[in-house]
C-alpha positions as CSV (number, residue, x, y, z in Angstrom):
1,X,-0.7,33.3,-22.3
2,X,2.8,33.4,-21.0
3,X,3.9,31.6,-18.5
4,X,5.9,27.9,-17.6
5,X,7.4,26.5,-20.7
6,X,9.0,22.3,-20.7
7,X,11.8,22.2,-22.7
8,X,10.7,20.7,-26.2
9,X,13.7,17.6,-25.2
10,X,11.9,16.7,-21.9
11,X,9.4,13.9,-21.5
12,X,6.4,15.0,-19.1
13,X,4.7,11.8,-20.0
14,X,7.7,9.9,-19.8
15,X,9.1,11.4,-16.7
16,X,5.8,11.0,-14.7
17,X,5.6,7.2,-15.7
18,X,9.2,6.6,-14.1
19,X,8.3,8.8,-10.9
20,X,5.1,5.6,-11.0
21,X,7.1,2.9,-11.7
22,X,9.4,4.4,-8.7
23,X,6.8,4.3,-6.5
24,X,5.3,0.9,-7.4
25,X,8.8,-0.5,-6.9
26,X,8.9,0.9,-3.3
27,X,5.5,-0.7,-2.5
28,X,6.2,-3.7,-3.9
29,X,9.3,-4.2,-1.6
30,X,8.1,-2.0,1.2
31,X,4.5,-3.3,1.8
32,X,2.1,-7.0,2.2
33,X,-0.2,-6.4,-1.1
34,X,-1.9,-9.2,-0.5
35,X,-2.5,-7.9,2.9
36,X,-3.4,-4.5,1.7
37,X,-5.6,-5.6,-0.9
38,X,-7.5,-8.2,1.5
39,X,-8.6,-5.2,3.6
40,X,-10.7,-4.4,0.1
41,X,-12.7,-7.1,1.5
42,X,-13.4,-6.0,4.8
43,X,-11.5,-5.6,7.9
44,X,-10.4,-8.7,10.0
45,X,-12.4,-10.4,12.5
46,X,-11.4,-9.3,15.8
47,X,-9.9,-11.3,18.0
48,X,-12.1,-13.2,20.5
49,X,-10.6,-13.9,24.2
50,X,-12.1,-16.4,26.5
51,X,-11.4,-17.5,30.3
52,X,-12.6,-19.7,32.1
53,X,-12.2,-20.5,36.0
54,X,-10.5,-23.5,37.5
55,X,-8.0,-25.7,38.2
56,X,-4.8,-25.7,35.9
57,X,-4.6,-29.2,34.1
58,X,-8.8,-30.1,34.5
């Protein structure tokens, strides 16, 4: 079948590992992992607000 030939001195393999290591990188520098991976866990609590009525300072 003809079609799309690599050149026999190019590295698919090779080239797709640097385009993941590239990309690592970024997220690495870029993003909180260990925020990112907590969620993996299950969301956050949400927050919880509470008033109350009376005086300031009592």
């Amino acid at each position: 079948r003809s079609g799309f030939e690599v050149a026999g001195d190019i590295s698919v393999t090779a080239r797709r590992d640097g385009q993941l290591d590239l990309m690592a990188d970024a997220l690495t520098d870029h993003v909180d992992l260990d925020a990112l991976l907590g969620l993996l866990d299950g969301v956050p609590a949400r927050p919880v607000i509470g008033t109350s009525l009376g005086s300031v300072g009592t």
